[in-house]
DRENMARNU-948192 format. One record per residue: residue in one letter; x, y, z of N, C-alpha, C, CB in turn. Coordinates in steps of 0.2 Angstrom, whole numbers, plus 5000, padded with zeros to 4 digits. Glycine has a CB too. Layout:
REM residues N
aXYZXYZXYZXYZ;...
//
This chain:
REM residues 298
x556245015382556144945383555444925384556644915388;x555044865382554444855383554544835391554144805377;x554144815394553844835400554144775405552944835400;x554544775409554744745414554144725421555344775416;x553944645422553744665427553744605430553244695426;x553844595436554144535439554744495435553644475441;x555244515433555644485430555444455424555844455434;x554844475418554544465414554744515409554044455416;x555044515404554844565400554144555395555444595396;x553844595394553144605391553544625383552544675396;x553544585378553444595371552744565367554044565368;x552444595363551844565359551644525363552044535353;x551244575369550744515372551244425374550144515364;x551744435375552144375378552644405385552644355370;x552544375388552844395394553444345393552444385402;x554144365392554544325393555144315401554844345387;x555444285402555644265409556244305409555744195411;x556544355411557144375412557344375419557244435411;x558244375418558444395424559144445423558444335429;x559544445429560044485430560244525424560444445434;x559844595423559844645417560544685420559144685417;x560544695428561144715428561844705427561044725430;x561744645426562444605427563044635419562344495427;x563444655424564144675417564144625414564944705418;x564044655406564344595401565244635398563644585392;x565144705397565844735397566044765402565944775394;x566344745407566444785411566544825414566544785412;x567144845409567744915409567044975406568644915401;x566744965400566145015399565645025402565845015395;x565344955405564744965411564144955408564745025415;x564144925402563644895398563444855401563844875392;x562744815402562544785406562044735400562344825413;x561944675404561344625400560844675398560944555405;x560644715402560044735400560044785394559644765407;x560644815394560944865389560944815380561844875393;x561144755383561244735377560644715374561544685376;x559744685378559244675377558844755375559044625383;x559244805377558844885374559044885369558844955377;x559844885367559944885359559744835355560544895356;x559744745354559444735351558444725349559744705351;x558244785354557444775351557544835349556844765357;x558044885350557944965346557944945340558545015348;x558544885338558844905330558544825328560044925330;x557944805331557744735329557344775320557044685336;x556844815321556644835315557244845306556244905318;x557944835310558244845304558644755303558944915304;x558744715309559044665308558344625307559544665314;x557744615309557244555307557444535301556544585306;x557444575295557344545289558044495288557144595283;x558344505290559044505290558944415293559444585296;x558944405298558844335302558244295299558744355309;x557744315295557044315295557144225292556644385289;x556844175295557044115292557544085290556744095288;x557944085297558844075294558844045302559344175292;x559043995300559443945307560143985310559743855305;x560343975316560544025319561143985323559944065322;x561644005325562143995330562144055333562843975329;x562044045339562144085345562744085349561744065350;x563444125350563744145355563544155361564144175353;x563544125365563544155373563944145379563144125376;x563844215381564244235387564044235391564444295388;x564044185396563544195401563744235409563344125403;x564544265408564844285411565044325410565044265412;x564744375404565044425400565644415396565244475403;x565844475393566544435388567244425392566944495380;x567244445397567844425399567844355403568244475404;x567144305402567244245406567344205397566344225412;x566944145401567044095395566444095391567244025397;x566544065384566044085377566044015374566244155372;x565444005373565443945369564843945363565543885373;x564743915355564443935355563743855353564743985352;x563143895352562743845354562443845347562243865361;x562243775344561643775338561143705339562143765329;x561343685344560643645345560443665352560843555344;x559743675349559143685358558943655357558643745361;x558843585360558243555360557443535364558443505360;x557643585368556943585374556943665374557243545384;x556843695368556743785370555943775372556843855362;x555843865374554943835375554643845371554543875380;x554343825371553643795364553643855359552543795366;x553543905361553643965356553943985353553543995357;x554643965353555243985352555243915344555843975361;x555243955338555543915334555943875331555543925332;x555943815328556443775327556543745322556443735331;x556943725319557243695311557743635312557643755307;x557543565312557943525311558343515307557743505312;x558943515307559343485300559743445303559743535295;x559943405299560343335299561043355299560243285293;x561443335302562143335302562643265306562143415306;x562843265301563143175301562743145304563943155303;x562843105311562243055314561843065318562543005317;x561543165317561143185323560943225319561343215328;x560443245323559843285322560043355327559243245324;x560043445322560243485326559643505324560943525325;x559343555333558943575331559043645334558443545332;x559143675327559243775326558843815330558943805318;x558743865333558343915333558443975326558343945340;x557843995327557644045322557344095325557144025317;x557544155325557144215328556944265322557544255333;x556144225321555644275317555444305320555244255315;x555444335327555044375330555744395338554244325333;x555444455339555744495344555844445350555344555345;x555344425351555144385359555644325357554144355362;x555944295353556344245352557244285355556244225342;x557344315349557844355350557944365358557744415347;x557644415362557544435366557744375372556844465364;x557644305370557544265375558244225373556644215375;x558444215367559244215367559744245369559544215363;x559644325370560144365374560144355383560044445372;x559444345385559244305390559844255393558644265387;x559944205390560344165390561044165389560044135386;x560944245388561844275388562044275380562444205393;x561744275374561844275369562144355366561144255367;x562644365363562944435362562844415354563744455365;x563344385350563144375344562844335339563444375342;x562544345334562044315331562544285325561444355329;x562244215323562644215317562044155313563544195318;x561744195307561344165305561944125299560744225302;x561444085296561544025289561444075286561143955286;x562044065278562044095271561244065269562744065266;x560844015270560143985265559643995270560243905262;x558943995269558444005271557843935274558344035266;x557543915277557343835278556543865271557043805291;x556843895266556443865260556843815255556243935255;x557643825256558143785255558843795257558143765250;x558743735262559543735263560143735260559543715265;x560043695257560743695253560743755247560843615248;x560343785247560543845243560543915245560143845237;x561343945246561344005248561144055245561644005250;x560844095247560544165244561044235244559944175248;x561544215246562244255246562844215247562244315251;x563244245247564044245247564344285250564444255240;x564544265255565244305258565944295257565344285265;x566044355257567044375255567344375263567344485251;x567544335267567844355274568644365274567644285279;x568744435273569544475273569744455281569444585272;x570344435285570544425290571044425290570244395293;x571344515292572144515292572344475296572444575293;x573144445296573444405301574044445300573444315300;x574144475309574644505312575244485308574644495318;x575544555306575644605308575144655302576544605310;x574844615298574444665293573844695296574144625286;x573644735293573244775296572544785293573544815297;x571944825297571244825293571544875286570444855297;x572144925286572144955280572244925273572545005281;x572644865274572944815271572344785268573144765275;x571844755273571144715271570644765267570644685279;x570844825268570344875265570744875255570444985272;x571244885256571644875249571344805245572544855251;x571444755248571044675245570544685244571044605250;x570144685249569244715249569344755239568944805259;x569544815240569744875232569744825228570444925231;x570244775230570444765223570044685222571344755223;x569444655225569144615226568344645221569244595232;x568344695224567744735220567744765212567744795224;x568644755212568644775203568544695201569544825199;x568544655204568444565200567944575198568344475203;x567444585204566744595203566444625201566444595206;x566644685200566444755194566344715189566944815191;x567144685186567244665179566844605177567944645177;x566444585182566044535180565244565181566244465184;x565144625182564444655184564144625190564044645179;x564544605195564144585201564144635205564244525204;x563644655208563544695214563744675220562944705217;x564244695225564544675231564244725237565244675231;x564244715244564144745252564544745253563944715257;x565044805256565344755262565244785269566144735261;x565244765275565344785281565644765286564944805282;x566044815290566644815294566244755299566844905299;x566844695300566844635305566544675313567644605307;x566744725313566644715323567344685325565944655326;x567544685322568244655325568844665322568244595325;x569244645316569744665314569844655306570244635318;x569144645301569244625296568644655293569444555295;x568444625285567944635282567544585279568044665279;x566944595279566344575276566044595270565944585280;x566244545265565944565259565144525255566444555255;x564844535254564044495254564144515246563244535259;x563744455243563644455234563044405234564444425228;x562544435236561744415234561744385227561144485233;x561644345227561444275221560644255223562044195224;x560344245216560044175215559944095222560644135207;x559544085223559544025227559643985222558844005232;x560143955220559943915210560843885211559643995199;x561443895218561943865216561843845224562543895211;x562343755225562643735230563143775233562843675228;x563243745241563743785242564343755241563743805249;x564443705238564943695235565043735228565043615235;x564643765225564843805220565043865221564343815216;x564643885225564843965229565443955233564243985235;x565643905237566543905238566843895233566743845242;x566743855225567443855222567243935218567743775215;x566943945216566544045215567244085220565344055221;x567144085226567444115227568144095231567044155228;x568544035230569044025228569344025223569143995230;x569244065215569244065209569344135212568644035204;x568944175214568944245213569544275217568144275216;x569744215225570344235230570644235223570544175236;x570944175220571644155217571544265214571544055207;x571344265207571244315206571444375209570944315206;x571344405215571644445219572244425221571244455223;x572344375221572944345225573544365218572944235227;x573144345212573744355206573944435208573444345196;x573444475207573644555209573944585214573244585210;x573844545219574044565226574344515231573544585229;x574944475229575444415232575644435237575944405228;x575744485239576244505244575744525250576844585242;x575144545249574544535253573944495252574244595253;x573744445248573244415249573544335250572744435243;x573044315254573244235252572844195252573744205257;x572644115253572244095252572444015257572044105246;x573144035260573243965262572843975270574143955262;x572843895270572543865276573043875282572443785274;x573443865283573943855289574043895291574443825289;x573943925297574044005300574744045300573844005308;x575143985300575743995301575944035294576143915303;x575743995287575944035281575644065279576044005276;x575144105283574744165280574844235285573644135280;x575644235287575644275294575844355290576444235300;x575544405290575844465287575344465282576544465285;x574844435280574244435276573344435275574544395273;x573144445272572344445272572144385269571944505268;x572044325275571744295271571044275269571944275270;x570944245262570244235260570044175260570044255255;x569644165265569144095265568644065262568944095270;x568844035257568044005252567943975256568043975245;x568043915262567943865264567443905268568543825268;x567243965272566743995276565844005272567044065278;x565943985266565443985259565043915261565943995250;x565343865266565243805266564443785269565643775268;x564143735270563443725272563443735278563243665270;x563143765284563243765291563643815292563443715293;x564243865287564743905289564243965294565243945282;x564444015297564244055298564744115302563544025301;x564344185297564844245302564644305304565444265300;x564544335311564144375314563744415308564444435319;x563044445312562744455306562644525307562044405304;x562544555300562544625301562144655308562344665295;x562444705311562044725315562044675321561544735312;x562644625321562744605327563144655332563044535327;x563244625338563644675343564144605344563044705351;x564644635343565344585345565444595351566044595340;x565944545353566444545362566944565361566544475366;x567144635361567544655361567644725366567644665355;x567944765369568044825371567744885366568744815372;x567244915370566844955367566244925366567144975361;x566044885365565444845361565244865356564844835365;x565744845350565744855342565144805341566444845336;x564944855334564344815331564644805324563444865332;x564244735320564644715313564244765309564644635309;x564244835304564044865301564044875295564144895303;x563644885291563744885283563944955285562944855276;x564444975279564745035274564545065269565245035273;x564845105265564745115259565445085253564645185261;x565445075248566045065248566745115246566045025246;x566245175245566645235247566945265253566445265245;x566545245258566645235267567045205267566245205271;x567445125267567745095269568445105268567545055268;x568845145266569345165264569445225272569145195257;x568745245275569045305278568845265287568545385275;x568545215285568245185294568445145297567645165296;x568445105303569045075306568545005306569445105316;x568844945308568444885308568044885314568944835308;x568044945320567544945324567245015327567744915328;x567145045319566945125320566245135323567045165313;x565945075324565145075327565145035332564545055322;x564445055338564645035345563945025345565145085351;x563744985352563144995355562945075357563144955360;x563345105356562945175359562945225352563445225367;x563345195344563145255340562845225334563645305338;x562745155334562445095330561745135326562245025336;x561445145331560645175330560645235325560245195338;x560945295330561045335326561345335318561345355329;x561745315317562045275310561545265306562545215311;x561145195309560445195305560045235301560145175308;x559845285308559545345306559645395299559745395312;x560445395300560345425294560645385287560745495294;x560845315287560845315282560245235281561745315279;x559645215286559345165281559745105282559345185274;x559445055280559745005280560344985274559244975279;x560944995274561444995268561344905264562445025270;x561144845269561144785267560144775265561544745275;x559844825264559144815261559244765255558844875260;x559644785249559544735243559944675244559744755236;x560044655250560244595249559544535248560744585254;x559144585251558244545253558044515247557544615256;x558044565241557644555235558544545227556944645234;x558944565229559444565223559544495222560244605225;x559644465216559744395213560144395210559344355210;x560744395207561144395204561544325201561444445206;x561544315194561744235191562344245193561544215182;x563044195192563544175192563844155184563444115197;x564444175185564944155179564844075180565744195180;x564544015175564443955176565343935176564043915169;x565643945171566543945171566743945179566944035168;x566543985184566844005189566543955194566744085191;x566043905192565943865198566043785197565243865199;x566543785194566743735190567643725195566743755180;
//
């Protein structure tokens, strides 16, 4: 960790204000604030690009995960250096942070920050996202092996249409599928896209996929949310650390992996390692563009 001193940590020549590093955010493991501020500067060099001009929602714990969490997207008095992006939202003005830089980050976990959750679009334009998310979320009594079956059979749509897909384990109990696109559709296109693509799996897989709204009729199934494709949606971003038991981190796979690993096979303590040997697995989403079936956004 760069250089503590009077309750300062020293990044890039910026002395930022810290305090109580020791305080448990997990308990039972004994993971502490300061724990979570050394893994995200260890594994910042894979997650930068990742956040890199992307308004942000912050979860914070300020009590660790077993107090209360709420989450935050307007700062309006951060300190000067701490970047910001205004966007409009119905009769207000939110103003985002953006952590282009370490010392940002660093000063949100500060604040009790555990997960990140960046916007699908970039402030070169908002209204156009630069990927798509598939969000698999079994509802008890189904399971991630279930969501791993939907995820299969979600990837042969997309084969059969030649689009490249991600995906990686939630940190929690489901999956994460990314499909890099073109900045060139709305997110209203990119939600009926891939509520077109749900129906479709749903024709294959009735008895496990669904697409309904009401929790109550989606009980024993995976279901898929085009409505999370929406402007402002947002969901931990790879290489976040979730609040859970263990402190799982959200991880891209392979999708030959995902068949054999649990929805919280990575942690703060083997996160890094993982990197080490396989690289960044979410790198093309940086530069991959890929057009849309026009048919499918209709």
């Amino acid at each position: 960790m760069p250089t503590a001193v009077s309750q300062h940590l020293l990044i890039n020549d910026r002395q930022i204000p810290i305090k109580n590093l020791d305080k448990p955010f997990w308990p039972t493991e004994g993971f502490t604030k300061g724990d979570i501020m050394e893994f995200y500067i260890s594994i910042w060099p894979y997650l930068a690009p990742h956040l890199k001009d992307r308004p942000l929602s912050l979860v914070r714990y300020p009590e660790g995960i077993e107090g209360q969490f709420f989450y935050q997207k307007n700062f309006p008095n951060p300190p000067l250096w701490v970047e910001t992006i205004p966007v409009e939202s119905e009769d207000r003005i939110v103003n985002y942070v953006m952590a282009n830089n370490l010392e940002t980050l660093i000063w949100s976990v500060n604040l009790g920050s555990i997960e990140i959750h960046p916007w699908l679009s970039t402030r070169e334009n908002l209204d156009f996202p630069t990927y798509i998310i598939f969000d698999l979320d079994p509802m008890a009594p189904a399971t991630f092996r279930e969501a791993v079956q939907v995820a299969l059979a979600l990837k042969s749509v997309t084969d059969h249409l030649k689009l490249q897909t991600f995906p990686k384990i939630s940190g929690a109990t489901g999956i994460h599928i990314y499909l890099p696109i073109k900045p060139q559709y709305t997110y209203q296109e990119t939600s009926t896209f891939v509520k077109h693509l749900g129906e479709a799996v749903i024709n294959v897989l009735p008895e496990l996929a669904t697409n309904e709204r009401r929790v109550q009729d989606r009980t024993g199934k995976i279901y898929i949310d085009h409505l999370q494709n929406l402007k402002g949606k947002t969901i931990a971003s790879v290489y976040s650390l979730r609040p859970f038991p263990g402190a799982p981190v959200s991880m891209p796979v392979t999708w030959t992996e995902l068949p054999q690993v649990e929805p919280k096979s990575f942690s703060i303590k083997t996160a890094l390692a993982r990197l080490a040997a396989t690289g960044d697995l979410f790198a093309p989403l940086l530069s991959l563009q890929q057009e849309l079936p026009l048919e499918l956004l209709l």
